[in-house]
C-alpha positions as CSV (number, residue, x, y, z in Angstrom):
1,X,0.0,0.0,0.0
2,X,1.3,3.1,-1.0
3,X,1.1,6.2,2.0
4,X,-1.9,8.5,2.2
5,X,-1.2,12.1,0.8
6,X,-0.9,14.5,3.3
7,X,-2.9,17.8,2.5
8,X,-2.5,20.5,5.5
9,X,-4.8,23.4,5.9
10,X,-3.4,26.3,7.7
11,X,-6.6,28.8,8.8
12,X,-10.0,27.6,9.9
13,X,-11.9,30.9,8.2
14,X,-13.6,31.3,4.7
15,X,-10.6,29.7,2.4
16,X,-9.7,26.8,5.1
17,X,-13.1,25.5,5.8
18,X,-14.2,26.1,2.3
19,X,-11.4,24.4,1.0
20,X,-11.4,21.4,3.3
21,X,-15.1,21.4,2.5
22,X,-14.4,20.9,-0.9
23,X,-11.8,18.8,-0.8
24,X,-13.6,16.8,1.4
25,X,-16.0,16.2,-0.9
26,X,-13.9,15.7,-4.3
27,X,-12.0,13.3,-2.6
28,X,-14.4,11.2,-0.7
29,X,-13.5,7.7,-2.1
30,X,-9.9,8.3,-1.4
31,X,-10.0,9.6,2.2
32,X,-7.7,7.5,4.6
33,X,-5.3,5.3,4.4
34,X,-6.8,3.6,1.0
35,X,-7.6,4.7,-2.0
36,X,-10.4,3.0,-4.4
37,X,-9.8,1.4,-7.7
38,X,-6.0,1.9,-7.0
39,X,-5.9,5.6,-6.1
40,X,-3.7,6.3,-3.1
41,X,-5.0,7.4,-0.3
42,X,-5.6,11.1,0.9
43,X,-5.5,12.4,4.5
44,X,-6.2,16.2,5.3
45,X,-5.5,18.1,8.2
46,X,-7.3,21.1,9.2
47,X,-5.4,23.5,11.7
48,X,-7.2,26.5,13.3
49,X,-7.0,28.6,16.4
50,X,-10.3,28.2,17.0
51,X,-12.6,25.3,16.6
52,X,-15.3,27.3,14.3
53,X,-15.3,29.4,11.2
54,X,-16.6,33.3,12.2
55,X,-18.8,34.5,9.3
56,X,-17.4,38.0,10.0
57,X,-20.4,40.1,7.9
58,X,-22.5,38.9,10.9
59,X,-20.8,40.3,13.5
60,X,-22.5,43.7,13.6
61,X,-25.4,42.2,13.9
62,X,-24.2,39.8,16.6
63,X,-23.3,42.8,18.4
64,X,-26.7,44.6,18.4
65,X,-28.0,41.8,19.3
66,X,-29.9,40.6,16.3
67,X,-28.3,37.7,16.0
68,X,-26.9,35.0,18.9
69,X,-23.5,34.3,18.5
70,X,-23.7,31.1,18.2
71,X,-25.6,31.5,15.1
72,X,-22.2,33.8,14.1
73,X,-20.3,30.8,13.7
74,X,-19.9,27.4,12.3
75,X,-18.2,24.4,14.1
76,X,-15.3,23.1,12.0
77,X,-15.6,19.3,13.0
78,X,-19.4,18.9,12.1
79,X,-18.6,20.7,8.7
80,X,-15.7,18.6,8.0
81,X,-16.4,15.0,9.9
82,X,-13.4,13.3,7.4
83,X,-10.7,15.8,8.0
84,X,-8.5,16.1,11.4
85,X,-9.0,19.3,12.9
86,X,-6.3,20.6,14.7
87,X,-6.8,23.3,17.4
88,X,-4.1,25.0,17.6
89,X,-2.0,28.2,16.3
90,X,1.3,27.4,13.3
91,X,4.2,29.2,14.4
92,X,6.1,28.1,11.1
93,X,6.1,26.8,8.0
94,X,9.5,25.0,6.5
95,X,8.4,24.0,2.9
96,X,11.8,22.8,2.3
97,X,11.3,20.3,5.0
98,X,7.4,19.9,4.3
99,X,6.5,20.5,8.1
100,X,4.2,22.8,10.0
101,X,5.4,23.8,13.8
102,X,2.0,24.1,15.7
103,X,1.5,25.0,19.2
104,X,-1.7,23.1,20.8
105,X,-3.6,24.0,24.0
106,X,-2.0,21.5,25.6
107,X,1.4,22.1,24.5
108,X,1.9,23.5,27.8
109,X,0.6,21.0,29.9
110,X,2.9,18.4,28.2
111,X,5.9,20.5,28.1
112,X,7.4,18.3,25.2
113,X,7.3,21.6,22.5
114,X,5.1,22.4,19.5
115,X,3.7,20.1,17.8
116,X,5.5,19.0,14.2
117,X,3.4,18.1,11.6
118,X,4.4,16.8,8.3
119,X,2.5,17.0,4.6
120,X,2.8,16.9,1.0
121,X,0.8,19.5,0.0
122,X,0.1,22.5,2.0
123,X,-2.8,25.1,2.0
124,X,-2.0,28.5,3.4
125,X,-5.1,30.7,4.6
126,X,-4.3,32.1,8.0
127,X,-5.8,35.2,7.2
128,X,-5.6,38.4,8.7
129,X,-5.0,40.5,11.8
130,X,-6.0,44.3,12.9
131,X,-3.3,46.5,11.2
132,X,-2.6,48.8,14.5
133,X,-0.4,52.0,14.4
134,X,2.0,53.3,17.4
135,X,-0.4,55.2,18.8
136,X,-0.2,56.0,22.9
137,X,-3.0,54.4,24.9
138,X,-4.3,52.2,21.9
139,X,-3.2,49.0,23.5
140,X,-3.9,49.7,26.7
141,X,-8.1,51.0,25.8
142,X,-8.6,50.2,22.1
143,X,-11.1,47.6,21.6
144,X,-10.8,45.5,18.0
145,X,-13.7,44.2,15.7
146,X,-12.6,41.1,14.4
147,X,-14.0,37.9,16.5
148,X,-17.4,36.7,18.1
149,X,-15.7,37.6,21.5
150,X,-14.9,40.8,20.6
151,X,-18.4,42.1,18.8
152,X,-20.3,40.1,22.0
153,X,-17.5,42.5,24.3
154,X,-18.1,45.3,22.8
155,X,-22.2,45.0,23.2
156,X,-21.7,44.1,26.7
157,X,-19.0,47.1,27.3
158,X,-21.7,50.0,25.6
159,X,-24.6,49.0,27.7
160,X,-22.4,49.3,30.8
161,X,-21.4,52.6,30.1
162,X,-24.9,53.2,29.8
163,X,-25.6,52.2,33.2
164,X,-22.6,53.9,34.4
165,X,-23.7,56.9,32.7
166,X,-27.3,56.3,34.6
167,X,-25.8,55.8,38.0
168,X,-22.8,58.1,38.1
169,X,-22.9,61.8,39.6
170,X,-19.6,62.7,38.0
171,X,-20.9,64.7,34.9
172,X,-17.2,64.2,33.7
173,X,-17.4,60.6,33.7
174,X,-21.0,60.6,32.4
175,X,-19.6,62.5,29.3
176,X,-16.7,59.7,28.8
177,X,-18.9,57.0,29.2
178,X,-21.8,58.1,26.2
179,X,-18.7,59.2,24.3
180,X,-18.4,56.3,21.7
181,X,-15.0,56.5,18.9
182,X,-14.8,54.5,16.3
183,X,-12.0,54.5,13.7
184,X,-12.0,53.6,10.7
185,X,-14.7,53.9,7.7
186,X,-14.4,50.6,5.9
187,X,-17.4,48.1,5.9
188,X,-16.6,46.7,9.7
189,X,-16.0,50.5,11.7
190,X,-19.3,51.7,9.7
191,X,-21.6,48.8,10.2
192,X,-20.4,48.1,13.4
193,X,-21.0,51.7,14.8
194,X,-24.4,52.0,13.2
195,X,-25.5,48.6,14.3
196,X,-24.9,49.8,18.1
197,X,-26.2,53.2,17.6
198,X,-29.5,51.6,17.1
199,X,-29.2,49.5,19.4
200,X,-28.2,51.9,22.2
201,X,-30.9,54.4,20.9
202,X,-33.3,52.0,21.5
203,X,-31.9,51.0,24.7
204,X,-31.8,54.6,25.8
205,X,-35.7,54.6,26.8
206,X,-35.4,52.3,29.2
207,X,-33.2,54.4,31.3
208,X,-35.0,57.0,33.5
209,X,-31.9,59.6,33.3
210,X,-30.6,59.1,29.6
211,X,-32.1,60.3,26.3
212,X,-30.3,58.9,23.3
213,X,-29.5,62.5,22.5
214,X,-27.2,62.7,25.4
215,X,-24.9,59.4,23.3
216,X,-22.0,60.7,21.6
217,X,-21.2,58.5,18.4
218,X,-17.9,59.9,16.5
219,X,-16.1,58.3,13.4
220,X,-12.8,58.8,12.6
221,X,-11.2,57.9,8.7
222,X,-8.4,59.2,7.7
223,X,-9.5,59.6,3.9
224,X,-12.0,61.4,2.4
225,X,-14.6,58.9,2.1
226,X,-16.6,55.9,4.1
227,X,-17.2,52.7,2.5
228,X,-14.5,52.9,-0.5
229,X,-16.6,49.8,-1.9
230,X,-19.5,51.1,-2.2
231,X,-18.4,53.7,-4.7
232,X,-18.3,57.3,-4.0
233,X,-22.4,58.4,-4.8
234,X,-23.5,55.7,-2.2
235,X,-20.5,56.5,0.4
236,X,-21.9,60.1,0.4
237,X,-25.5,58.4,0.9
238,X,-24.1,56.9,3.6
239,X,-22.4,60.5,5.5
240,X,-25.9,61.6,5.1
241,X,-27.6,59.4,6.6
242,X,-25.3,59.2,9.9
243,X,-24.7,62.1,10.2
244,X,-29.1,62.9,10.1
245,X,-28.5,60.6,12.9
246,X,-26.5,63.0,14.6
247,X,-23.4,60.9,14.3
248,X,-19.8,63.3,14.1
249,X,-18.3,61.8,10.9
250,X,-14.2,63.3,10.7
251,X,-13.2,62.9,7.4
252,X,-9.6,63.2,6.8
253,X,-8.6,63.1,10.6
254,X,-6.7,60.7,12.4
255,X,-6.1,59.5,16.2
256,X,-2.7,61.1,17.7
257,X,-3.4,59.6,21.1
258,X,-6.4,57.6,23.6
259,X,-3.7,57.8,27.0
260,X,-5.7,58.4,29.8
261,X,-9.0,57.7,28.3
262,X,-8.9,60.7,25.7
263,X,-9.1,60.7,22.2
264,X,-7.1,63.1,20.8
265,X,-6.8,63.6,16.6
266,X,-4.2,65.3,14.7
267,X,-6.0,68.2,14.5
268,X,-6.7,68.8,18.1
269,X,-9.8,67.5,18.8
270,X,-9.9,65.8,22.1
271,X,-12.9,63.8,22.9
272,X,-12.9,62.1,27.3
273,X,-14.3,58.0,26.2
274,X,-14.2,55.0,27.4
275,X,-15.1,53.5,24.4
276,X,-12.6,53.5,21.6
277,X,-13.2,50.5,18.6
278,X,-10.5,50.4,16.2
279,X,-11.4,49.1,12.6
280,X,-8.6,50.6,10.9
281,X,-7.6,47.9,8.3
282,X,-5.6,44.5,8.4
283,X,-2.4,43.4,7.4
284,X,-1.3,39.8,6.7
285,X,-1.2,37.0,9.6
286,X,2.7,36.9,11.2
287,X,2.6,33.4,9.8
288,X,3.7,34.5,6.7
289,X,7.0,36.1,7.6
290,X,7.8,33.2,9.1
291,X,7.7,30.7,6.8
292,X,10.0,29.8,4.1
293,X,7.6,30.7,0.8
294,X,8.0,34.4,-1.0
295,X,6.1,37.1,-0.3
296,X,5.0,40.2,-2.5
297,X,6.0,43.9,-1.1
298,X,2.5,44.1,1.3
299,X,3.6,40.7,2.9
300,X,1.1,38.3,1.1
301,X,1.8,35.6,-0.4
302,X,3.1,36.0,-4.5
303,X,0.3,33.7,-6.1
304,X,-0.2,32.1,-9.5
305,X,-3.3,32.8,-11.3
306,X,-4.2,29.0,-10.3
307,X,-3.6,30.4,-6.7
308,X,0.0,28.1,-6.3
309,X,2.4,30.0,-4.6
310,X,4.9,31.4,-7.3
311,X,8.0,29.2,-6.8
312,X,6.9,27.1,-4.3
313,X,5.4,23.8,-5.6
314,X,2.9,21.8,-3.8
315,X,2.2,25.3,-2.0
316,X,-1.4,26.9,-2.4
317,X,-2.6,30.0,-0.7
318,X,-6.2,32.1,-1.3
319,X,-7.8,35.0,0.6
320,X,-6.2,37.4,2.8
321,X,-2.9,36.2,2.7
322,X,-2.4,35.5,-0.9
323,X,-1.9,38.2,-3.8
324,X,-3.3,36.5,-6.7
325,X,-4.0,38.2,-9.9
326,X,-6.8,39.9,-11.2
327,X,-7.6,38.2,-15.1
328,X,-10.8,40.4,-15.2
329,X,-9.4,43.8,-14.1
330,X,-8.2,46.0,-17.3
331,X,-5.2,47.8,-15.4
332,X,-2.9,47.5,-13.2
333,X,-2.3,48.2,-9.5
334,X,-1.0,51.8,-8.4
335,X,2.9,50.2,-8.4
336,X,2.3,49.1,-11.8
337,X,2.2,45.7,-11.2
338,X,-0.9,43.7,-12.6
339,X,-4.1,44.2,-10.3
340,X,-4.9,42.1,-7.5
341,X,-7.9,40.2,-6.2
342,X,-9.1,42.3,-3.1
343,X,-8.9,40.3,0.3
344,X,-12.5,40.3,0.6
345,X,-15.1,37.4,1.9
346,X,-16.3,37.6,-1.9
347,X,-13.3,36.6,-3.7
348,X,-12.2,34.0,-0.5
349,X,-14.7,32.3,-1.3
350,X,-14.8,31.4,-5.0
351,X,-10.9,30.8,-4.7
352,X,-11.9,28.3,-2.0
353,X,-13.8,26.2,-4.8
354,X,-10.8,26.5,-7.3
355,X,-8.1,26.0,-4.8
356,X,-9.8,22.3,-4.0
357,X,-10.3,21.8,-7.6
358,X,-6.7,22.4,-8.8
359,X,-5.0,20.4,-5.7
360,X,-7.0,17.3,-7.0
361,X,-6.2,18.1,-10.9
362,X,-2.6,18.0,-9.3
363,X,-3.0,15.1,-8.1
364,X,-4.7,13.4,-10.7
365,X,-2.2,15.0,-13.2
366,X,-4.5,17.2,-14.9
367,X,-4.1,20.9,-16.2
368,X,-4.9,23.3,-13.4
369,X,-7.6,26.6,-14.0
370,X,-7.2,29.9,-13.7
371,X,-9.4,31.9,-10.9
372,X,-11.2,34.4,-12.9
373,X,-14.2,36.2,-11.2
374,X,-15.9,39.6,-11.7
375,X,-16.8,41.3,-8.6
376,X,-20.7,41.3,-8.2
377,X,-20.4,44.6,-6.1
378,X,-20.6,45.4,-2.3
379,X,-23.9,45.7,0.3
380,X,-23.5,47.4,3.8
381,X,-25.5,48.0,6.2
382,X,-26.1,51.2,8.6
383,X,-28.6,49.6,11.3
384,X,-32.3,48.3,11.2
385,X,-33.5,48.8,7.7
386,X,-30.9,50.9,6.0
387,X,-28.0,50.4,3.9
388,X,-26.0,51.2,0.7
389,X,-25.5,48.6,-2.0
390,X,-23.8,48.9,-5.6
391,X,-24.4,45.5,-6.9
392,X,-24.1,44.5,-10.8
393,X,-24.2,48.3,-11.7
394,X,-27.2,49.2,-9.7
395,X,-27.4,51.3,-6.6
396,X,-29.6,50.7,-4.2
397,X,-30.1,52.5,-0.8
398,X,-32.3,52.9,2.5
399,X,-34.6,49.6,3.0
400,X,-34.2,48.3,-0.3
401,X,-30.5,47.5,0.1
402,X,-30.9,47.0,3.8
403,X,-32.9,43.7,2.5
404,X,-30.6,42.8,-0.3
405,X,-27.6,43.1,2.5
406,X,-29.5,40.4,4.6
407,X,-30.5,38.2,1.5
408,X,-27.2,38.6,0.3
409,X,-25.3,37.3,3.5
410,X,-28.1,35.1,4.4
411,X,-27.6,32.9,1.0
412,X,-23.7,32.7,1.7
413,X,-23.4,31.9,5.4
414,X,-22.4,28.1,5.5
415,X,-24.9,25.3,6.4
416,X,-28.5,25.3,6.2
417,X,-28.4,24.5,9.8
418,X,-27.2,28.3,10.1
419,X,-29.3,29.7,7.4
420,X,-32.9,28.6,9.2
421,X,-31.7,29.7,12.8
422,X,-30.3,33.0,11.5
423,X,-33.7,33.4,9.5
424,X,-35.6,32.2,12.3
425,X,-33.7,34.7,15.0
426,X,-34.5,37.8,12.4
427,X,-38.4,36.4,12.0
428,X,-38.6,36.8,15.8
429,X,-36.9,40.1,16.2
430,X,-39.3,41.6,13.8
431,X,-41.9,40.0,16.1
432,X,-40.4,41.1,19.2
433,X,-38.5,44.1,20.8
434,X,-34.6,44.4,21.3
435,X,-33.0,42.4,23.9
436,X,-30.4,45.1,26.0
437,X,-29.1,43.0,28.4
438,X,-25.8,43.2,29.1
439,X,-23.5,40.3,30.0
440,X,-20.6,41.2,31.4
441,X,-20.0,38.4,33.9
442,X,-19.2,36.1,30.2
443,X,-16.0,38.3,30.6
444,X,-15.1,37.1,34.1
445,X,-17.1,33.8,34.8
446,X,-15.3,33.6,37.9
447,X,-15.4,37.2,39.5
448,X,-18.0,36.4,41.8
449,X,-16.4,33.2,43.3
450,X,-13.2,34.8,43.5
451,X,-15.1,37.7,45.3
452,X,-16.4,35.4,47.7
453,X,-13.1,33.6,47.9
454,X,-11.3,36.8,49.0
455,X,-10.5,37.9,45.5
456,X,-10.6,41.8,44.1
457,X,-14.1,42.4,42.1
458,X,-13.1,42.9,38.2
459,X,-13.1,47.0,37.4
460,X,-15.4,47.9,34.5
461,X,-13.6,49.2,31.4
C-alpha cells in the first residue's frame, strides 16, 4: 500500500473550511489510508486557532443583538467529519522540509514543544489580523472588531457605560462614558457603529436619566470617504444618513493619542471616552513572515493565477494572505504591477472552490484553471433597515438595500443548519423588541467566586 497524501490546511476561516469542505467532498472515495480502484490514499488536516469558522459580515449584527452568537459561527468538526482538525495556532512553515510547527492547547501541559506536523501539500489561509499603528494608549483602551468575542465585548461594554452613565454623579465621567470612537470607515467601523447606535438608541428609553441624545457616536477615517466599496455616490448616501443621525463623521482626521481615556486627533480634537473601537484595516497574519515561501512587497503571499504560490510547488494560498492576480481587471495596480484580487469574503470564497479543484487536478495529473471572477459589487449595512448597496451596476439604498444586504449574506453563510436559525432569529426580532441586556460576567465567569473567595471584584472598562 502506498502512504496517504498529506494535505495540511493552515486557517479555519472562509478559504480553510471552504477548502477542506471541498476537498472533502472531491476526494471522498480516497479519504484514509486507501484509496479505491487503485488511487492512493488522501488524508487532510485542518489547523485552526479556534474550533469554528466566524462568518465576519454577521458580526455587527451579533453585536446589536440581532443575532446569537452562536448562530455567528460554524463548528469546523461537524462541517468537516473526514478531516483532522487541529486546534491550535502554526508558528512556522518549513516548505523545504514539508513540516508545519503548531503550538496546541496542551502544549503546555505536556511540556514536550510544538507540535510537528508533516505534509505533502500544503494550503496557506491564515488570514488576517488588525493593522494597528503606534499610537499612545491604543493597546492599553482600544477595543478591535474582528472575533465573536470581541463584537459580543463590545455589546456588553456600551450598555455598561450606559448604566454607568445612569448611576454616576460625576458629569465628567457621564460624558466619557456616552462618548463612543470609532475609527476607521471601511465596511466593519461603519456597520459596526451604526449597528450599536441603534441599538443603544433603542436602549436609551429604558433608562430614567438618559435620552439617546445625550450618546455621543464619533467616526474617525483618515481619507476622504466611508465605504470605498461602495463607490463614492452611495458612500456620500451613507455621510448623510449618519450624520441625520446626529453621528460626528471626521473625514480626513486621524487618532494622535487615547492615553488616559482621551481621544485626541491630529487636528486637536480631544474627545474624554471610554469606548474607543479600532477598525482601521488588516495586514497579513505573522505566519507569513515566518515561513520559508516568497512574499510580494505588502507581505502576502506572491500567487499564480491557479492560486500556487509562485515558486513554491505543492504550496497553495487564497484569501487574505495570498496576492493573486486579477484576469478580469483591465489595469494594473497603483505600483504598476498587474491588479490584485481584493482580500475580501467575496473573492475567498470562489478561490476556496478552485483552490480544491486544482490540488485534485494536481493530483490526478490534470491541467490546473485559472481563478477568474468579476466582482458582483458590495452591500452594507447602517442599522435596522438601512443600507447602501452597488451591486451588478445598480445602486440601491435605504430599505431596499438593507434587505438585499441580509438576502445577500443570508444565501452565503455556511450550512443550512445556520441559514434557518439565523432566518428564524430575524423572523422573531421583527416580532419582538430588542434584547439590551448586558452580560458582562461572560467576561469574568469567575469574579463572583473569587469575590467570595477573598479575590478583588473585576473593574469595569
Amino acid at each position: 500500500m502506498t502512504n496517504p497524501v498529506r494535505i495540511l490546511v493552515v486557517g479555519g476561516g472562509y478559504v480553510g473550511m471552504y477548502t477542506a469542505l471541498h476537498l472533502q467532498r472531491k476526494l471522498k472515495r480516497r479519504l484514509g489510508n486507501g484509496g479505491a480502484d487503485g488511487d492512493g490514499g488522501v488524508e487532510i488536516t485542518v489547523v485552526s486557532p479556534d474550533p469554528y469558522m466566524t462568518y465576519q459580515p454577521f458580526l455587527p449584527e451579533a453585536a446589536a443583538g440581532s443575532i446569537s452568537p452562536r448562530h455567528v459561527v460554524v463548528p469546523l468538526r461537524r462541517v468537516l467529519p473526514h478531516c483532522r482538525v487541529v486546534v491550535g495556532e502554526a508558528n512556522s512553515i518549513d516548505h523545504v522540509k514539508r513540516l508545519a510547527t503548531v503550538t496546541t492547547l496542551a502544549t503546555a501541559e505536556e511540556g514536550t514543544g510544538p507540535l510537528q506536523l508533516p505534509y505533502d501539500e500544503l494550503v496557506l489561509a491564515p488570514g488576517s489580523v488588525s493593522r494597528t499603528l503606534p499610537v499612545p494608549g491604543l493597546a492599553e483602551h482600544g477595543i478591535g472588531f474582528k472575533t465573536v468575542e470581541e463584537a459580543i465585548g463590545l455589546r456588553n461594554h456600551v450598555i455598561e457605560q450606559m448604566d454607568i452613565a445612569s448611576s454616576t454623579r460625576d458629569p465628567a465621567v457621564r460624558d466619557a462614558a456616552l462618548t463612543f470612537v470609532f475609527v476607521g470607515g471601511g465596511y466593519a467601523g461603519v456597520e459596526a457603529l451604526g449597528e450599536l447606535e441603534d441599538m443603544a438608541r433603542h436602549a436609551s428609553r429604558y433608562y430614567h436619566n438618559l435620552k439617546a441624545d445625550d450618546l455621543r457616536w464619533i467616526l474617525v477615517e483618515a481619507s476622504d470617504r466611508i465605504l470605498p466599496e461602495v463607490g463614492e455616490e452611495m458612500g456620500r448616501y451613507a455621510i448623510r444618513e449618519l450624520r441625520g443621525r446626529g453621528i460626528d463623521i471626521r473625514l480626513g482626521a486621524r487618532l494622535s493619542s487615547v492615553e488616559n481615556r482621551v481621544a485626541v486627533l491630529d487636528d486637536g480634537a480631544r474627545f474624554p471616552t471610554r469606548t474607543l473601537v479600532w477598525t482601521a484595516g488588516v495586514k497579513p497574519h505573522p505566519l507569513l513572515a515566518a515561513s520559508s515561501l516568497p512574499l510580494n512587497a505588502r507581505g502576502r503571499l506572491s500567487c499564480t493565477a491557479q492560486l500556487a504560490v509562485e515558486g513554491a510547488p505543492h504550496a497553495w494560498a487564497a484569501g487574505d494572505a495570498a496576492a493573486v492576480p486579477d484576469l478580469t481587471a483591465a489595469g494594473k495596480g497603483p505600483d504598476g504591477t498587474p491588479a490584485e484580487c481584493a482580500p475580501n469574503a467575496q473573492h475567498a470564497v470562489r478561490q476556496a472552490k478552485v483552490l480544491a479543484e486544482n490540488i485534485v487536478a494536481s493530483l490526478d495529473g490534470q491541467p490546473l484553471t485559472d481563478y477568474r471572477h468579476k466582482y458582483a459589487g458590495s452591500v452594507a449595512s447602517l442599522g435596522l433597515h438601512k443600507g447602501v448597496a452597488h451591486v451588478y451596476g445598480r445602486k440601491l439604498k435605504g430599505f431596499a438595500a438593507w434587505t438585499m444586504h441580509r438576502a445577500y449574506h443570508l444565501s452565503r453563510v455556511p450550512t443550512f443548519n445556520r441559514k434557518a436559525r439565523v432566518l428564524a432569529e430575524w423572523t422573531l426580532s421583527g416580532l419582538f423588541k430588542r434584547e439590551i441586556v448586558s452580560l458582562g460576567s461572560l467576561e469574568h465567569p469567575r469574579a463572583e467566586f473569587e469575590l467570595a473567595a477573598g479575590g478583588e471584584p473585576p473593574k469595569p472598562r
